[in-house]
N, C-alpha and C positions, 0 to 999 in steps of 0.2 A: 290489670290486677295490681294491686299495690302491692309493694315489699314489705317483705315479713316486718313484724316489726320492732325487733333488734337494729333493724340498720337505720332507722329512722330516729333512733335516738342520739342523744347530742352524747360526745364524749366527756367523762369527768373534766374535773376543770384540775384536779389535784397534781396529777403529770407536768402538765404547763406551771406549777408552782416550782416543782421539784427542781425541772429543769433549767427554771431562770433563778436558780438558788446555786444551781452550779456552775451556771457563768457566774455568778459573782463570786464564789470561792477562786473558780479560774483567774478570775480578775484581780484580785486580791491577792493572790500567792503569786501574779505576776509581777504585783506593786512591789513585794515586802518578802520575795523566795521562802518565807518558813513562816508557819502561821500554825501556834494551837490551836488544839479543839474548843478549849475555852477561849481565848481569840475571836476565832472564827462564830462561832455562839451569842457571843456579845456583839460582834459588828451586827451579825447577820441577826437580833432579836427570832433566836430557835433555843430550844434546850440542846444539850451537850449530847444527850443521846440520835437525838436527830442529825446532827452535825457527825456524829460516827458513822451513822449509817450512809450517809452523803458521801463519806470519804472512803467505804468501802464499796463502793460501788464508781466511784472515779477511779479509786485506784485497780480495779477489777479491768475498766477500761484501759487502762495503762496511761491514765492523764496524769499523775500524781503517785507521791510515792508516801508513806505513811512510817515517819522514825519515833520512837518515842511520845505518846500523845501530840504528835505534830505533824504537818500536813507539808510536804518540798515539790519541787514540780522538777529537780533529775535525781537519777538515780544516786542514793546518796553512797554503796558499793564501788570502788574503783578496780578492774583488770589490770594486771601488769601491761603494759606494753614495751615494743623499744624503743629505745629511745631515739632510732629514725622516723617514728611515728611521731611522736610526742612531739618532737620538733618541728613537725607540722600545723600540730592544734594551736591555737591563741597566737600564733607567731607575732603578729603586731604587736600584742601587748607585751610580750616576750621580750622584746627588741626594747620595747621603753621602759619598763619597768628595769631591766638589765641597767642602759641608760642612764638610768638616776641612780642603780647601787654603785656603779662606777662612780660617781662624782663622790661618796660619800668614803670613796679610799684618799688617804693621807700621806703624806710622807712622814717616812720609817716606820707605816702602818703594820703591823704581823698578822694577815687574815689568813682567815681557815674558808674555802669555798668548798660546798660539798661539790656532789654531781646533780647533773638535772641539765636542762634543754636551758631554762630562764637563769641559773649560774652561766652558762656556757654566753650566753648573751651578755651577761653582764662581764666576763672575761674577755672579749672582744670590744669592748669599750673601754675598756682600761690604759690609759695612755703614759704616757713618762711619767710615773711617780716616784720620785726620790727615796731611795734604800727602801722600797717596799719588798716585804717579804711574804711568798701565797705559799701554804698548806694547804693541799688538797687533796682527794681521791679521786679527780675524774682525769681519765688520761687527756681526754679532749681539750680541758681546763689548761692541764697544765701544759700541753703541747702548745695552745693559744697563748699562755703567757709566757711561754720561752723564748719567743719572739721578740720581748721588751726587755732590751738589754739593762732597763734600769730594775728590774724586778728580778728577786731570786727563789727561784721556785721547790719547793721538796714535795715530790710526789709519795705518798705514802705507799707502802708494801701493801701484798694481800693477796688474795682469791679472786681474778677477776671477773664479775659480771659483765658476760656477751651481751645480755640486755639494754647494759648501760654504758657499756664501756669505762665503768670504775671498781675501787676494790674494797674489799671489806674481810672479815675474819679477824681471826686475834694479834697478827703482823702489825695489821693496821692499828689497831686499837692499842696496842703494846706501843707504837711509836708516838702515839700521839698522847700519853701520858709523860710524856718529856718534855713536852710544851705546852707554853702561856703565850695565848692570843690576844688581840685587843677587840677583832669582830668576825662572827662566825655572817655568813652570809651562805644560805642556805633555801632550797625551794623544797614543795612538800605535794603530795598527792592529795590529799584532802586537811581541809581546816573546817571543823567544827567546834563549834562555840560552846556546846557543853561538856563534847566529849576530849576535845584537845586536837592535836597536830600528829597527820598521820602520812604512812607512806605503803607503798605495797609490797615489800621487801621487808623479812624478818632480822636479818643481819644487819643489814642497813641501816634500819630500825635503829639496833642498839648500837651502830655507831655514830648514828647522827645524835643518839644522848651524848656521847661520851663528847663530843664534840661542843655542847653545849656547857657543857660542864668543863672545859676545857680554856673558855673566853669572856671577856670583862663583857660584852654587847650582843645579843642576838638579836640577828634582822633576817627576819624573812620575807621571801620574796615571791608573792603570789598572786596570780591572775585572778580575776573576780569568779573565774567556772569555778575555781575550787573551794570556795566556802558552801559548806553544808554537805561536805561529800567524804567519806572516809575510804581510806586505804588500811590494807589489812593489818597491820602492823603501825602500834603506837610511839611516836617520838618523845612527845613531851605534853603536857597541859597547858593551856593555850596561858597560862599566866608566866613561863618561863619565857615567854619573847618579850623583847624589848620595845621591837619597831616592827611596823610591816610597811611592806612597799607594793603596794596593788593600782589597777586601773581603774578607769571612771567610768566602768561598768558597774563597778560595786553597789551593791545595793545601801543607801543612806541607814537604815536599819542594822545593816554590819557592822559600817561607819560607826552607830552611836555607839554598838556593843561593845567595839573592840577598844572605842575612847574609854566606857565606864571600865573595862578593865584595866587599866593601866597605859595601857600601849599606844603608842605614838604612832599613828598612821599620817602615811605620804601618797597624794592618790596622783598618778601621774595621768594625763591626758593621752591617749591615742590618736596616732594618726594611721587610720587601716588603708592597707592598700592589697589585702586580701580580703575574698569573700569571705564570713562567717561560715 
């Protein structure tokens, strides 16, 4: 007897388009981490509505994630964590990026270090610098340079966060409008390119402005995970940094963005000796 005959027929061919349309967005958002729909449209010769619907059904999947007419492949939301976590993640690049903010202190420099895992690296790299003087909130920070008898440390007052082992509130903030720095040195929970430099902490938040506003040079210090990812709480607009100091992970697309902005990027080499 033969099979009904439904099963004898061949299946559309429209599926197999769909889905070798979505390896290539996969492919693409691999290339270049952020891609509009009009982007994505133009490479892919589709209209923008087709391209919406492609993206809501990867992101459905949990392939992709969907900010603003644009298409990321992590989540671009960051959770607090501690900072014995944090210290885990990116650790190599950690350790170099640190690395080279260290080389960039001077003698009789007056720097402001916030707190973060990637400060605290670049604090432990810091060697004999003549009448250098470190302003900061992280106790870890400053415990690590009190060990350099050529360095004079002021740890700022405040409320301190268990999280991170630093302080904040208006102690702090009140102290630090009594000083003129010459370079704040600071890391960040997410950097996004349109929306600006963020962290997951509300307090922290406003005193990592105040700190900006505080010093002639901002340099920030950031692993390549964190471009395109935001933390709950806004610091600044990505045009108040001066320099950034990231790894060679970085996507070449960030690279150009952050050049046409103004900012002076340093991309340091990794050598990993942890697993990703």
């Amino acid at each position: 007897m033969k099979p009904p005959l439904e099963h004898t027929l061949s299946l559309p061919q429209a599926p197999a388009i769909v889905n070798e349309r979505h390896r290539r967005i996969m492919a693409l958002l691999h290339q270049q981490t952020s891609l509009s729909v009009s982007q994505l449209a133009h490479m892919l010769g589709v209209s923008e509505v087709t391209i919406r619907k492609d993206l809501t059904l990867l992101e459905q999947q949990q392939m992709l994630y969907r900010v603003h007419g644009s298409a990321i492949l992590a989540n671009p939301y960051i959770q607090e964590r501690h900072v014995n976590d944090k210290e885990k993640l990116c650790s190599d690049q950690k350790r170099a990026i640190g690395a080279y903010a260290a080389r960039l202190v001077e003698p009789r420099d007056t720097i402001l270090i916030a707190s973060g895992t990637t400060t605290l690296a670049m604090a432990r790299e810091i060697r004999e610098v003549e009448e250098l003087t470190a302003i900061t909130t992280s106790l870890s920070v400053a415990t690590t340079l009190a060990e350099n008898d050529e360095c004079t440390v002021i740890q700022l007052g405040g409320v301190l966060r268990n999280s991170s082992f630093s302080v904040v509130g208006p102690f702090a903030e009140q102290m630090l409008r009594q000083f003129s720095c010459s370079k704040l040195f600071f890391g960040v929970d997410g950097f996004d390119l349109n929306y600006g430099v963020t962290t997951t902490n509300l307090m922290g938040g406003h005193l990592a402005l105040m700190m900006i506003e505080t010093v002639q040079k901002v340099i920030a210090l950031v692993d390549s995970s964190k471009f395109g990812r935001r933390g709950f709480c806004k610091m600044c607009d990505v045009d108040r940094i001066d320099m950034v100091i990231t790894d060679d992970g970085v996507s070449p697309i960030v690279v150009e963005q952050l050049q046409e902005a103004g900012i002076d990027v340093r991309i340091v080499e990794v050598i990993r000796t942890t697993v990703p």
